[in-house]
N, C-alpha and C positions, 0 to 999 in steps of 0.2 A: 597419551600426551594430548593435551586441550592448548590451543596457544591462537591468540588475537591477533587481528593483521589492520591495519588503517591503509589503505589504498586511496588513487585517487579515482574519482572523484572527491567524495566523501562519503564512502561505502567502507564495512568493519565486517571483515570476514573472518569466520572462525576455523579452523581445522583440527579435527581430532584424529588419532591416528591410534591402532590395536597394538598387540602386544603382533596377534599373528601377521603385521603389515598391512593391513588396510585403512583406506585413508577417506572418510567422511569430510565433507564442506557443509558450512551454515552459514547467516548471514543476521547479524544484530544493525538496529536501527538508533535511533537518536543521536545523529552527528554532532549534536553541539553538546553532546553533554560524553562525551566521545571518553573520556579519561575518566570515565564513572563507569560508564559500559566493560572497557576492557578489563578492570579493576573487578566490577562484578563476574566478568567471567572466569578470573584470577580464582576468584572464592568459589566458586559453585563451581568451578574444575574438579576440588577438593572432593564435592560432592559423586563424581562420576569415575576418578580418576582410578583402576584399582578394582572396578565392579565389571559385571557382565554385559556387554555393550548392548546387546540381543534385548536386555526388557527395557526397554524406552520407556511404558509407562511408567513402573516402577523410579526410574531415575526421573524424571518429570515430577514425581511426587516429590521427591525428594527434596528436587531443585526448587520447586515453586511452595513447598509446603514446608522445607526442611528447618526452617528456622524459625523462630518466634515474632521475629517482626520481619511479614512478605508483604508482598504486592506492591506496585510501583512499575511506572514503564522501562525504568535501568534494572532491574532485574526482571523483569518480564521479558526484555530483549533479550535480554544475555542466556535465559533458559532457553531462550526460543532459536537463538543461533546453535547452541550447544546438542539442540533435538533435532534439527533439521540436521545433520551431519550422524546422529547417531543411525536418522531412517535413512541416508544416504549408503553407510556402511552396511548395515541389513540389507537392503534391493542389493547391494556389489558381493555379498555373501551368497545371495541368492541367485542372482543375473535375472532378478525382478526392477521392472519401475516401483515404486512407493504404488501407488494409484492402484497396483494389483493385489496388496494385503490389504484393503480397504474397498474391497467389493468389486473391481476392476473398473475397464472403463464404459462411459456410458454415452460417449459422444466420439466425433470422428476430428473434430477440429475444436478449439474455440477462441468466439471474436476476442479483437483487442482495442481501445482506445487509446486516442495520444495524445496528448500536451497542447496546448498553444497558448497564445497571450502572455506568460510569465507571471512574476509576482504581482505588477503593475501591468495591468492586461492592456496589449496594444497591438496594433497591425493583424487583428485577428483575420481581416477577409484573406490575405495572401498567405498567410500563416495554415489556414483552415484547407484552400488551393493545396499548398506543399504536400500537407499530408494526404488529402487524395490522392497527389498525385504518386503516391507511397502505397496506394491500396485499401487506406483506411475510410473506415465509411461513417466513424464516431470518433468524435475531440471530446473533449474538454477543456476547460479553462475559466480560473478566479475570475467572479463576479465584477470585485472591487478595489481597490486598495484601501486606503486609511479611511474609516467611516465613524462619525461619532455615535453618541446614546441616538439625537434626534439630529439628523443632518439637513443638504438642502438639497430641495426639487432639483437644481441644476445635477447633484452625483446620483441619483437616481436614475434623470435622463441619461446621463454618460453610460450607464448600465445595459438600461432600453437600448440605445445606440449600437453599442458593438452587437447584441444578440441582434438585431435588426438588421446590420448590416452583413451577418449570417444568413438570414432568410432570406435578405435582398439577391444574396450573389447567386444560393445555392439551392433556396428551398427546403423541401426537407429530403433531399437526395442523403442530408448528412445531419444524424441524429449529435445533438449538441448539448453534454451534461453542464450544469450551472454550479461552480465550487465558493459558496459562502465562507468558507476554510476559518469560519469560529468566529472570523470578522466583524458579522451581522446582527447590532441588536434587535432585541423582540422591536421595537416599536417601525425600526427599518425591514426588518424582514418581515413583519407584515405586507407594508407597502410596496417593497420590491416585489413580494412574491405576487401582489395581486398584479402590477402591472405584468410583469412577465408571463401571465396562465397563459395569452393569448402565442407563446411563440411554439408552445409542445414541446418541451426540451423533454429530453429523457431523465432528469433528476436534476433539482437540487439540492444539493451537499453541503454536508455539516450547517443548516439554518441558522442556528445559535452557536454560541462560546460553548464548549466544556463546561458540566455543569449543571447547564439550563434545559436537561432533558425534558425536566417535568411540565415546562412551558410548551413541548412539540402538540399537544393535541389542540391548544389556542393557535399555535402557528397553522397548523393543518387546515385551518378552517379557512385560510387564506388565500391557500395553496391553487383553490380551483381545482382541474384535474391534474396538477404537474406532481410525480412523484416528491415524495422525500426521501434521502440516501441521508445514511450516517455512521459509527460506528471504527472508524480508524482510530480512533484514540482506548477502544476500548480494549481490556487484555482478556476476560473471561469467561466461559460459557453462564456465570452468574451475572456478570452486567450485562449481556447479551438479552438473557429471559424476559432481566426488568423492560429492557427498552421495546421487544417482542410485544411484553403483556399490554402495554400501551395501545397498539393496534393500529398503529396511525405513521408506521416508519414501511416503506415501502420495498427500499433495497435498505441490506445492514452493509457493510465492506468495512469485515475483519482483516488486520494484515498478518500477514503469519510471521512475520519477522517480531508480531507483539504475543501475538495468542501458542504461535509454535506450530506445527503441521499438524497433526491428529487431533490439537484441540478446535482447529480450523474446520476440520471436518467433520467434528461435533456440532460446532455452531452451525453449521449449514446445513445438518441435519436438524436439529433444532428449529432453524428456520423454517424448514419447506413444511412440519408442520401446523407451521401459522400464514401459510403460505407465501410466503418472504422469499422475496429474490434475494441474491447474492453477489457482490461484484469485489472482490478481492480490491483492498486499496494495495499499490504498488510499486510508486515511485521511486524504488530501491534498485540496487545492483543485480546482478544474473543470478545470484544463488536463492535470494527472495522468491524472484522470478521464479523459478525453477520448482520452488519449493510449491508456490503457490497451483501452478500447473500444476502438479499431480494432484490436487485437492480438484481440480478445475475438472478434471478427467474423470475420476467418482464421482461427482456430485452435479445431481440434474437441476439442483435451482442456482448453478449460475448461471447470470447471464454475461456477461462478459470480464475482462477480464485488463486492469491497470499496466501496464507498462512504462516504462520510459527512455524508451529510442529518442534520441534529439531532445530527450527536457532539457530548459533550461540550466537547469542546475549540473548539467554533465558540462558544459559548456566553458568551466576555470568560474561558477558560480563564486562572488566574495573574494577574489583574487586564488583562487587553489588549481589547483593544476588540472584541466579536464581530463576526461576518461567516458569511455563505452564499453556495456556489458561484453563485445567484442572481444575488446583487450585480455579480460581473462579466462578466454575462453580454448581450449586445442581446437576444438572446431565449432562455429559459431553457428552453426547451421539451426539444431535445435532451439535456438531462443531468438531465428530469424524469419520478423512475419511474410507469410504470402499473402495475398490480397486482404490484409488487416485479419490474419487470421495466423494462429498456433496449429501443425495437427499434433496428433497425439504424440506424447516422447515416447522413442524405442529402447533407449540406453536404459542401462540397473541404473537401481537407486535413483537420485534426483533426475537423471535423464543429460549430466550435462557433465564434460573432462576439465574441470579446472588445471590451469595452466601454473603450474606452483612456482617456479621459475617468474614469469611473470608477477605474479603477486610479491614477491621476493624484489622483483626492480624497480616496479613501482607502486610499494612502500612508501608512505609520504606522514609523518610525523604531526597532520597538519589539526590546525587548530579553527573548527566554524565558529566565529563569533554571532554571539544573539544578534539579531536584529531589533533594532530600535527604533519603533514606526511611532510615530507622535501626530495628535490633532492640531489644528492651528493654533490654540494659547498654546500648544507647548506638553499638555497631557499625554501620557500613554495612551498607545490606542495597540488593539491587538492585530499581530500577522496573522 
């Protein structure tokens, strides 16, 4: 049995269950395209439904290979919830975590970063405060909001401003990544990146729109010494290589709710090497999470690791009903950070009890509308 759950926040969990009774969890992404997701996992159930749950690869091929017209982020989600449940059942067959069919583990703990500012970044100094005071010793948080092809001096400063008034309060007690989030054209992101080399953030993310990979080595030369992070949109260990060969992307952050779990841990072998850091992108629900972790656990070029305790978006984000990884959890202990930090999961499988009951009641039918960000005549401009 394979069957879809829409929960709130706006998280889409999948569960699959054996013939002999055991019951895997996964975790598919693209909220707003949410009635294509579940639709695709409808289909590619067909593909799993009936076979041996035990070869993951095998059924991965299948799901991602099996038809004549693939790829796409609504079927790449929808494999990738469908696989993460299948290696959930395998570790609860075994009374293994994932992370131990995959070389074991190779760290004792690993860090996490948290959210601040929103989609329209604001109150970052008290915002950045909170989460110290949570134990975290790295945020993040969107550059900018609405920005055209060529904008003006004044939103650039606004840019300058909040990262400054980071350094002003805190120093660099607290490493502070920069989310361009696709927003930023080349001729801005030039500019921003050279004003900002002087504040040492730990990355700036996504530079350019989707797309405009082959513009990163002109953008790089901009960058000064500030990394570049990229790679959440990507589903493949073959777009992965391209952007690798390039030479000029410093952290990649695959999410595995796109790539799926074991091909997650290809990419990141892949990566280390070219010697490429790795930061799992995360913003998803517990099962994401969860899944991401034990990739986190094998794998010695991550460095840290996405979550979303307190994102905005768990908050009734768009009028929807809020929610925390919490909620569906028996015990919420394993995906609860100590001093901004994971240690290693001890439970089979994903390492985590989904609470089915819960999922069951809060069930929410709910629908995320696109968001429609416009320049001042009125243009489209990207979220």
């Amino acid at each position: 049995m394979v069957r879809g759950h829409r929960v709130a926040p706006r998280w889409i969990f999948v569960e699959v269950r054996t013939e002999e009774g055991l019951a895997g969890w996964g975790e598919a992404i693209v909220p707003k395209r949410a009635a294509a997701v579940l639709g695709a996992v409808e289909d590619l159930a067909r593909n799993v439904v009936g076979a041996d749950p035990s070869r993951i690869e095998e059924l991965w091929q299948r799901m991602s290979r099996g038809g004549f017209f693939r790829d796409g982020p609504v079927l790449a989600t929808a494999s990738a919830a469908i696989e993460h449940a299948l290696w959930d059942i395998k570790g609860r067959r075994h009374g293994l975590g994932v992370h131990e069919f995959l070389g074991g583990a190779v760290r004792d703990h690993v860090r996490l970063y948290a959210w601040v500012g929103g989609d329209r970044p604001n109150d970052v100094v008290a915002q950045v405060k909170a989460r110290l005071d949570q134990g975290f010793t790295a945020v993040k948080m969107n550059a900018t909001e609405e920005l055209d092809l060529l904008d003006s001096a004044e939103r650039v400063d606004a840019v300058v401003a909040r990262v400054d008034a980071i350094r002003s309060a805190y120093g660099n007690t607290v490493d502070v990544a920069l989310d361009f989030h696709g927003r930023v054209h080349r001729a801005m992101a030039k500019t921003l990146l050279h004003e900002l080399a002087q504040y040492r953030l730990l990355w700036v993310e996504e530079p350019l729109p989707p797309g405009q990979e082959d513009l990163l080595p002109e953008i790089a030369r901009h960058a000064g010494a500030t990394p570049l992070a990229t790679g959440e949109r990507l589903l493949t260990r073959a777009q992965f290589a391209r952007l690798l060969e390039m030479r000029v992307v410093d952290v990649i952050q695959p999410d595995v709710s796109l790539t799926g779990l074991f091909e997650l841990e290809k990419i990141c072998r892949m990566a280390e090497a070219y010697d490429v850091a790795v930061a799992p992108h995360c913003p998803n629900g517990p099962i994401s999470l969860a899944a991401s972790v034990q990739v986190d656990f094998c794998a010695g070029n991550v460095i840290i690791q996405e979550q979303s305790l307190g994102l905005h978006y768990n908050q009734g984000y768009a009028g929807l009903p809020p929610g925390e990884m919490a909620d569906y959890l028996l015990d919420p202990a394993p995906l609860s950070p100590v001093d901004g930090r994971l240690p290693r999961p001890e439970g089979p499988g994903l390492g985590i009890e989904i609470d089915a009951e819960a999922v069951e009641a809060r069930g929410a039918d709910w629908t995320l509308a696109d968001p429609v960000w416009r320049v001042d005549d009125g243009r489209y401009a990207e979220w």
